[in-house]
C-alpha positions in Angstrom: -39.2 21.9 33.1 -41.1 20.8 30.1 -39.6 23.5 28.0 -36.4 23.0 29.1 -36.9 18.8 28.2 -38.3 20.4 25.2 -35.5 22.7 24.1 -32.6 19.7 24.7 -35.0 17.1 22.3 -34.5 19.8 20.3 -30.9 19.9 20.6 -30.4 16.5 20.3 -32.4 16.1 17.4 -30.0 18.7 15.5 -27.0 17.2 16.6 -28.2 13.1 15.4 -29.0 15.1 12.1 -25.8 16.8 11.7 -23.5 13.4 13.3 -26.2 11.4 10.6 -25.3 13.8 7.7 -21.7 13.2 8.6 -21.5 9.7 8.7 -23.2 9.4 5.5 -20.8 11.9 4.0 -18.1 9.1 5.3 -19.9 6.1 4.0 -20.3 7.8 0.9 -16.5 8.3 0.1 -16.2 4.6 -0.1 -16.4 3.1 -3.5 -16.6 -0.4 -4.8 -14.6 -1.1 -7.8 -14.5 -4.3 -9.8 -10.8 -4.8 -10.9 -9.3 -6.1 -14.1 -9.6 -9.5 -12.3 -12.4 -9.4 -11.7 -12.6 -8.8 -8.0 -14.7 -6.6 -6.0 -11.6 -3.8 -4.3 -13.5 -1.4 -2.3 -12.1 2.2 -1.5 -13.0 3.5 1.4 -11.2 6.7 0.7 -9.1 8.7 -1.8 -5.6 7.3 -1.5 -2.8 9.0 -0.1 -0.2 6.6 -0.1 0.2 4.3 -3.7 2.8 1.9 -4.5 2.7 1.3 -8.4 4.4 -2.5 -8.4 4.0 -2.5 -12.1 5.6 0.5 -14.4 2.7 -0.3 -17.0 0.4 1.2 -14.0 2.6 4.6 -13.6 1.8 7.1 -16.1 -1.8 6.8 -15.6 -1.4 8.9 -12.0 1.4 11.0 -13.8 -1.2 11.8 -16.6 -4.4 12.7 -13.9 -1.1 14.6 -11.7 -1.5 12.3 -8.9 2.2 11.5 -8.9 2.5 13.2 -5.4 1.3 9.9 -3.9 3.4 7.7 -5.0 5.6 6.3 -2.7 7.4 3.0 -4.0 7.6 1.9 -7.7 9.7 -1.1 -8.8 13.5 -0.9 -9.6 12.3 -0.9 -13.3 10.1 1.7 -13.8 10.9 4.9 -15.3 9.3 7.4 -12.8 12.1 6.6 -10.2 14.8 8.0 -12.5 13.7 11.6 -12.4 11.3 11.1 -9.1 12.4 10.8 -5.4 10.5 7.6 -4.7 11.5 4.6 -2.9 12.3 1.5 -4.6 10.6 -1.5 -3.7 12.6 -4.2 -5.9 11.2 -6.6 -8.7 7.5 -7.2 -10.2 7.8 -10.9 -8.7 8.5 -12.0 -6.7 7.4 -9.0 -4.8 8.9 -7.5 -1.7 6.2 -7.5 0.6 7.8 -6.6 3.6 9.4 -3.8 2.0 5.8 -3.0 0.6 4.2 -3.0 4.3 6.8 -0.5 5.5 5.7 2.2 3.3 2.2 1.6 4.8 0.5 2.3 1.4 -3.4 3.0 1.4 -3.2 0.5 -2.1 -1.0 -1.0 -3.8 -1.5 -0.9 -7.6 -0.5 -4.1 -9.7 -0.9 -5.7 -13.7 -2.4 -9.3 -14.2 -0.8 -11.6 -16.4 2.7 -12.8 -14.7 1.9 -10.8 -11.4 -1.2 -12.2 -10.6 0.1 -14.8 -8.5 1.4 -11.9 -6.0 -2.5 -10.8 -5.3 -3.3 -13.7 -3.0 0.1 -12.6 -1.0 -0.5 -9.2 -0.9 -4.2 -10.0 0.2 -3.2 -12.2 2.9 -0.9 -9.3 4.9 -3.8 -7.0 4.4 -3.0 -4.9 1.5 -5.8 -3.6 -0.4 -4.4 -4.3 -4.0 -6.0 -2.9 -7.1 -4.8 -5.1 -10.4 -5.0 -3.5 -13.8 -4.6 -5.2 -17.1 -4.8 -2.7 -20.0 -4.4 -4.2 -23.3 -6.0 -1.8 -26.3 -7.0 1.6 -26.9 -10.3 1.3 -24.9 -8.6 0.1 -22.1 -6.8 3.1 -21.5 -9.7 5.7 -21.9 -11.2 3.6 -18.9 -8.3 2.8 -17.0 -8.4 7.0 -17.2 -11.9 7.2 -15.8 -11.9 4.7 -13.0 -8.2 5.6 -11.7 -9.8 9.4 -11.4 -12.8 7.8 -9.2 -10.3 5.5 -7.2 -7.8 8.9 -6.0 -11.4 11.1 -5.8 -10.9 13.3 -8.7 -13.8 11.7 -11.1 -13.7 15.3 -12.9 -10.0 14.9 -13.9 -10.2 11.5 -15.2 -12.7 11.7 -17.2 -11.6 15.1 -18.7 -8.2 13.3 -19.5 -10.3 10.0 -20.6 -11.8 12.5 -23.4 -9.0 14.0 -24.2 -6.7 11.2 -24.5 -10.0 9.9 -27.1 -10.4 12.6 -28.9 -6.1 13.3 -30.0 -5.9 10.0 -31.0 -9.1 9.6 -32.6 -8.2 12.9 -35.0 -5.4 10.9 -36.0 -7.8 7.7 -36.9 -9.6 9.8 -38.7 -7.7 11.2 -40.8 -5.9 7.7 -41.4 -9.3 6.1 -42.1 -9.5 8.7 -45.5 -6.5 6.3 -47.0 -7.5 3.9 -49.4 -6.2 0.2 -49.0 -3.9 1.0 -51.5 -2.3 4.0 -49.7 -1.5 2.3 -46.5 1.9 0.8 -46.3 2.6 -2.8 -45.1 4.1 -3.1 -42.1 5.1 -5.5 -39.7 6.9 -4.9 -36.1 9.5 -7.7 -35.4 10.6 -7.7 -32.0 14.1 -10.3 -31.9 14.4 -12.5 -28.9 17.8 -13.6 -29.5 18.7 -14.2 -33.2 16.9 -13.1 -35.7 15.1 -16.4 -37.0 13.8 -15.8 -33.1 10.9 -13.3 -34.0 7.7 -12.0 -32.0 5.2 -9.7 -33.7 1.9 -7.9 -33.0 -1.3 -9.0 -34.5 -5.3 -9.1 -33.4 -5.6 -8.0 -29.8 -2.6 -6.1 -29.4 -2.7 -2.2 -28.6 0.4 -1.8 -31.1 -1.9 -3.6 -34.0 -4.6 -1.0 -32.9 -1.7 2.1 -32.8 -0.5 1.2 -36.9 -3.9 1.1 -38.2 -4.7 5.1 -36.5 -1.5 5.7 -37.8 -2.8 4.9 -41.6 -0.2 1.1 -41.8 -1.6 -1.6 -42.5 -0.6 -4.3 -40.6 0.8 -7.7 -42.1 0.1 -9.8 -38.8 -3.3 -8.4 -37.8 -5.0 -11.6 -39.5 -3.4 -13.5 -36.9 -3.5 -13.6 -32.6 -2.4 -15.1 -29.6 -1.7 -13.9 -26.2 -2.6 -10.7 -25.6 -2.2 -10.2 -29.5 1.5 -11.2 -29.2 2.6 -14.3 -30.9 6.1 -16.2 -32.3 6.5 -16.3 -36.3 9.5 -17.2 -38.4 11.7 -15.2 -40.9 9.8 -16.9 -44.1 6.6 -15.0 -42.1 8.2 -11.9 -42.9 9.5 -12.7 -46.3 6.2 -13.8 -47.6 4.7 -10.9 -46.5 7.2 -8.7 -47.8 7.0 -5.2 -45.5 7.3 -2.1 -46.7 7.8 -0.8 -43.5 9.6 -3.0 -40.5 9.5 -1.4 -37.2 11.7 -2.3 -34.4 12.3 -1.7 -30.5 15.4 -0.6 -28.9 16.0 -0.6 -25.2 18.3 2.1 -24.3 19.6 6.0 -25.6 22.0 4.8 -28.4 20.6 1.4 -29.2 18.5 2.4 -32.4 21.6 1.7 -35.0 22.1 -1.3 -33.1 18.7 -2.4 -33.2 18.2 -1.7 -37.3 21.4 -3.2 -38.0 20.3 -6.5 -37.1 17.2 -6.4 -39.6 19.3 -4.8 -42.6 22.3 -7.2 -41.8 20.4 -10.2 -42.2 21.1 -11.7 -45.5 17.6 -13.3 -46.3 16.1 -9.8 -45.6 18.5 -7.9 -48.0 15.4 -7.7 -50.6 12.3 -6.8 -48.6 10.8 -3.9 -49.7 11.6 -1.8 -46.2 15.4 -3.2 -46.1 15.7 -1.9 -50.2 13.9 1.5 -49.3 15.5 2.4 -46.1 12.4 2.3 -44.3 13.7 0.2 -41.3 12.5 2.2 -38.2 14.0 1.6 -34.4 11.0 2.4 -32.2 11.7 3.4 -28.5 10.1 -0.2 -26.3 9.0 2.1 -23.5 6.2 3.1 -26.3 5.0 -0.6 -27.3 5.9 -1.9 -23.6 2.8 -1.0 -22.3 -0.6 0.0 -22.9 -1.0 3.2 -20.7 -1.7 7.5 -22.3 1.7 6.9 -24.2 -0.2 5.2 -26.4 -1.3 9.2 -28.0 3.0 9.2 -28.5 2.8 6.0 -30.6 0.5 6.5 -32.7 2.2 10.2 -33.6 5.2 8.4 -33.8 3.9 6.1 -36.7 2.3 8.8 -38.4 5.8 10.4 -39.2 7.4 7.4 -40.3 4.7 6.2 -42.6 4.2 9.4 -44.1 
C-alpha cells in the first residue's frame, strides 16, 4: 500500500511539474509593451487577427511578412488595392462596430489626430496598440518592437538592421560632400494656391531623408509640429533653391504638380525653376514615416546627383 501511495506522489509530482512548465510557457508568451502614447498594451499572445486603422502602420507587417493577418485596413490605405482585406472605413471617426465584427486580436492605430479614437476603442474592449513614428529612428524600432508584438523578435530585428544599415551606406557616402557640394533644397507642399505653402524642417523624417541623400535643406533651421510648418513664397525666394521637390497624389499627376511651381511668375528666377531641377515626388513616400523611408532617400539621391 505504501508503495503504491508512493508511486502515485510520484506521479503527481511529474504531472504538477509538467502542467507548471506549461503554464509558465503560457504566461511567458505575454508581453508588456509601452506604446507610443505612452501606455502600458500588454500582449498576451502573437496576434492572429490585426486591423491596421492607420495606412502609416501597414508596411511595417508587409516588411516583417506578416501581412497574412491583416484583416481590415481603412478605405485609404494602399494594401487594400492589391490585397483581399476588408475595409473598415475612415481613420476617424472610426467604425467601431465594423471593427468588433472582424474580432481582431489588436487593433493597430497612429497618435496625433487618431488619438481621440483610443479611449473608444478601449471602452468596447479592444486591445489597441498606437504607433507614432516620426524620424529615421523611429522606424528601426517600430521594426523591432512590431517583430516582438506578432512573436517573431528574430525577423524584426534582422529587418531593423537591415533597414539601418541600406540607408546608413547612403548617409555615408553623402556625409563625404563638402557644404559646398550639397544642393539647396527646399520641399514645398501647396495647400491650395501657391502663396499657401507647407515645408519640412527640424523634426521631420523628410528633413532627415535630404540630408542622407547629400541636400541640404533650406528649412531645417526651422520646426514646428512634427517638423512640418506653414511659410510664405518670399520664404522660398529668399532662400533661393536649387532644388524644389514636390508631391503628387495620383499616376499622372507629376506634370500637374511641377507646373504649378514653374508657372508661378515670382518663381520664374529661382535657381531650380531656371535649371529644370523642379522634381514631382510620389506623397505615398513623404506621407509617412514607415521602411519606405530606404525608397526616399534613394529617390533623392538620383535627383540630386
Amino acid at each position: 500500500m505504501v508503495k503504491f501511495l508512493a508511486k502515485e506522489v510520484s506521479v503527481l509530482k511529474r504531472a504538477l511539474t509538467v502542467g507548471l512548465v506549461v503554464l509558465f510557457a503560457a504566461l511567458s508568451a505575454a508581453i508588456d509593451i509601452v506604446d507610443d502614447l505612452g501606455r502600458l498594451v500588454t500582449i498576451n499572445e502573437p496576434p492572429e487577427r490585426v486591423v491596421v486603422a492607420s495606412p502609416a502602420i501597414t508596411k511595417y507587417l508587409e516588411v516583417l511578412d506578416l501581412s497574412s493577418r491583416i484583416v481590415g485596413v481603412t478605405d485609404w490605405d494602399p494594401f487594400a488595392l492589391s490585397n483581399e482585406v476588408e475595409k473598415i472605413g475612415n481613420l476617424v471617426p472610426l467604425n467601431l462596430e465594423k471593427i468588433v465584427s472582424l474580432s481582431p486580436d489588436l487593433v493597430m492605430i497612429s497618435g496625433g489626430f487618431q488619438e481621440a479614437e483610443v479611449e473608444k476603442l478601449e471602452n468596447i474592449g479592444v486591445n489597441t496598440y498606437v504607433m507614432n513614428p516620426n524620424s529615421f529612428e523611429d522606424i528601426y524600432r517600430n521594426l523591432v518592437v512590431v517583430g516582438n508584438i506578432f512573436g517573431v523578435p528574430e525577423r524584426g530585428k534582422t529587418s531593423a538592421d537591415d533597414f539601418r544599415e541600406e540607408v546608413l551606406a547612403i548617409a555615408k557616402d553623402s556625409h563625404k560632400l563638402s557644404q559646398d557640394e550639397k544642393p539647396r533644397v527646399i520641399y514645398i507642399m501647396i495647400a491650395g494656391e501657391v502663396s499657401d505653402i507647407w515645408t519640412c524642417g527640424t523634426g521631420s523624417f523628410v528633413n532627415q531623408a535630404i540630408a542622407f541623400a547629400g541636400g541640404a535643406n533650406v528649412a531645417a533651421p526651422y520646426s514646428g509640429n512634427n517638423g512640418w510648418f506653414p511659410v510664405s513664397p518670399e520664404f522660398v525666394l529668399n532662400s533661393q533653391p536649387e532644388i524644389i521637390l514636390v508631391p503628387y497624389y495620383y499616376e499622372g499627376g507629376q506634370e500637374e504638380a511641377v507646373n504649378m511651381i514653374v508657372s508661378y511668375k515670382p518663381f520664374e528666377e529661382l535657381p531650380a525653376v531656371k535649371n529644370d531641377r523642379v522634381y514631382p515626388l510620389y506623397d505615398g513616400l513623404t506621407a509617412y514615416a514607415n521602411p519606405n523611408f530606404v525608397n526616399l532617400v534613394k529617390t533623392l539621391k538620383e535627383f540630386f546627383f
